[in-house]
N, C-alpha and C positions, 0 to 999 in steps of 0.2 A: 504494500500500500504506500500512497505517496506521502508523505511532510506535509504536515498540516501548515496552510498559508499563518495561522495561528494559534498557538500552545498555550493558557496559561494554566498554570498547575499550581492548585494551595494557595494563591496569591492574597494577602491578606497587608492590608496598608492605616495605620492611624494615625489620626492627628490631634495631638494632644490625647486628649481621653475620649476622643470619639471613635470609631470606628468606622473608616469609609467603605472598604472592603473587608471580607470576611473568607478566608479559606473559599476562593473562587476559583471554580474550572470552568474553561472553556476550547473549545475546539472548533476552528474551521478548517474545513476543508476547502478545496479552488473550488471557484466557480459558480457560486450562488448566492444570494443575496438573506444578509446575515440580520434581522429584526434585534435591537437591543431596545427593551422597552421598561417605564420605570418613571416613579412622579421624580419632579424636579429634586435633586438634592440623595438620590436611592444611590447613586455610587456611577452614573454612566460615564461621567466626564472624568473621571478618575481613574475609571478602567482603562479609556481609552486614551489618558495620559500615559500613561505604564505600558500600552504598544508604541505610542509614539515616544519613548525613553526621554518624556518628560518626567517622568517618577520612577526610581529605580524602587523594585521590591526590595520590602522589607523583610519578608516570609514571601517562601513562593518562588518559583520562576515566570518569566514572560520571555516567550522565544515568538520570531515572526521570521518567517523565511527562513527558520533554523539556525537563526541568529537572536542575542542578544542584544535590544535597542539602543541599552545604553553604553554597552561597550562597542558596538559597531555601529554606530547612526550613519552614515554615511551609507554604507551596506543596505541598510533598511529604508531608510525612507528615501533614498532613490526611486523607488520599485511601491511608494505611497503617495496616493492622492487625499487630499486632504481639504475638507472644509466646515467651517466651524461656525456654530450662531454668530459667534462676533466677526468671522471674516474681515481682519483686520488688514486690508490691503493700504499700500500707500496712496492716501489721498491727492499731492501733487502731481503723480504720473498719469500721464495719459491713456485709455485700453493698449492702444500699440506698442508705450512704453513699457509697461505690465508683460507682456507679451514676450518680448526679447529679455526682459530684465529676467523672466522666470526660465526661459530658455536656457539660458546659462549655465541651470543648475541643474537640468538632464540632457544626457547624452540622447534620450530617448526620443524627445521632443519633437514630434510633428507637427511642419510648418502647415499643409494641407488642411491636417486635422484642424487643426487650432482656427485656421480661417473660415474654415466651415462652422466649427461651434461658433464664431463668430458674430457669421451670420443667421445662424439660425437664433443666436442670442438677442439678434435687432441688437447690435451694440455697434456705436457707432467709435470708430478708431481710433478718430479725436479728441472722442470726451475726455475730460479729466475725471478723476474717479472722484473727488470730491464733487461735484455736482452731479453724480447717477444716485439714483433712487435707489432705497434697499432692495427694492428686486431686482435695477439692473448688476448694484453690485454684489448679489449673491449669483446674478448670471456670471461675470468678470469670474469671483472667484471659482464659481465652477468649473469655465474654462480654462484656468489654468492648474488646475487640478487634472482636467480630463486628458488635457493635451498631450501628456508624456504618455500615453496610453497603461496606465499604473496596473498593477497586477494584483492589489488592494486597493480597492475607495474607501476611503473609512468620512462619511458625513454624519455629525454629531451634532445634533438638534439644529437641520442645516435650514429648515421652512419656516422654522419658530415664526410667525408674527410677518408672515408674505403673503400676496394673494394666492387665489387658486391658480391662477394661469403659474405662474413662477413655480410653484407645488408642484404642479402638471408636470411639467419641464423636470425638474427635478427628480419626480419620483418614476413618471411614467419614461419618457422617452430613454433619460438619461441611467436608470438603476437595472432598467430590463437591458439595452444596448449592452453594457460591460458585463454583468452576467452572459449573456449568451453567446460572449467573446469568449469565455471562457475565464475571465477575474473574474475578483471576489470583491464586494461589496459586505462592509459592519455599515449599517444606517441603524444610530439611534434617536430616538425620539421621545416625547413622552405623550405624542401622538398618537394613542395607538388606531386609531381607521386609515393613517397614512402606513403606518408600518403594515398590516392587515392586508393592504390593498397589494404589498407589492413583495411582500418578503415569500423566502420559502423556509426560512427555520427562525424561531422568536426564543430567543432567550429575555425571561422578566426577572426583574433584580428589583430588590426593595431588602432598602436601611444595609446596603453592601453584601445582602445575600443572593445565591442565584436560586429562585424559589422555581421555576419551572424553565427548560431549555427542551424545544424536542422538533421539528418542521410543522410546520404550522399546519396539514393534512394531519397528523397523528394527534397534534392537541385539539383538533375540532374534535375528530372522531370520537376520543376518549372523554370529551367533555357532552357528548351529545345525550340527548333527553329524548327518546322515543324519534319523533323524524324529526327533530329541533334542534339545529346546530347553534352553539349561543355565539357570539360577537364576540373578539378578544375581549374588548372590551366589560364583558359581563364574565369573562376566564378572568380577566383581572381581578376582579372584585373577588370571584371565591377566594383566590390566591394569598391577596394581599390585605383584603377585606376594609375596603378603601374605595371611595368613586374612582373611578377612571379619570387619570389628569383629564385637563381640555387645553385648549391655545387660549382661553382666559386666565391661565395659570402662568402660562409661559413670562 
């Protein structure tokens, strides 16, 4: 069998007296689209600091690509695309300057590709990024994520507080396209009718535990009530026993 695109084992992280994470395992394998779901503050952004060897474990390993993040970042996040609710791009550059500036730092980087997400971004080349709207600069930083053709997407509450068309974009065109390339997609949310609509395996995490992980076909099934399949959303709640976040949460 191959190396999981992602390994973590026992991974367990506090601060101070809290407890972010908790003896967490997780496993992906290539090529499908990873559901990380959980109310604001359950451990997601933390997790997904400790793949991108923003957080070295404390207990635990975290291997990606069969490497350790924080000893090999170079190695790793090469081969990551990455975008984040804050998407913090430099305001003063231009789309075009964004573009070449982020080239730089993949060998990988298709110039094709990139013109195309582009265009289909309606983003004009000119603009400065300081003057796009949060939805075009959540487009911008998509495409520069997309572009290196990454062999993980890891987007971590990347719709928070967007329209639907941007969402659309987002979840539809862009999380099925790189799955069906054959990457691997982590998209967490605390969305969960966005994660639902497009995931094939939902791991839920609440207060740093992982309370249910399994493809999102086996947790209907197993949660099903005569010919009633319930809503993650309503899995949530037995789970965690908690309403289901909303984007008025966000």
């Amino acid at each position: 069998m191959s190396v999981p695109v992602v390994l973590v084992s026992d991974l367990t992280r506090r601060f101070g007296t809290r407890t972010a994470l908790a003896s967490v395992n997780l496993s992906l394998p290539q090529g499908a689209v990873y559901g990380l779901v959980g109310a604001n503050g359950a451990g997601k952004t933390t997790l997904i600091k400790h793949l991108m060897g923003l957080l070295r474990a404390e207990h635990g390993s975290v291997r990606v690509f069969d490497r350790d993040p924080v000893a090999d970042p170079v190695a790793v996040l090469s081969r990551i695309g990455y975008l984040s609710e804050e998407n913090d791009l430099p305001g003063w550059m231009r789309v075009d300057e964004l573009m070449r500036y982020t080239q730089a730092f993949y060998p990988t980087w298709d110039e094709g590709y990139a013109e195309e997400l582009r265009r289909a971004f309606a983003l004009d080349a000119s603009a400065v990024i300081k003057t796009l709207s949060k939805g075009q600069k959540a487009r911008a930083g998509l495409l520069v994520a997309l572009a290196h053709r990454p062999a993980l997407l890891v987007l971590d509450e990347p719709s928070s507080g967007l329209d639907p068309i941007v969402r659309r974009d987002i979840l539809g065109a862009v999380i099925r396209t790189v799955a069906d390339e054959g990457r691997t997609v982590l998209f967490s949310s605390h969305l969960l009718e966005e994660v639902e609509a497009v995931a094939d395996h939902v791991t839920m995490i609440d207060h740093g535990r992982i309370v249910l992980s399994a493809p999102l076909d086996a947790i209907r099934a197993s949660h099903r009530v005569d010919d009633r399949v319930p809503s993650l959303a309503e899995i949530f709640v037995s789970h965690v026993g908690a309403r289901p976040p909303s984007d008025a949460d966000a």
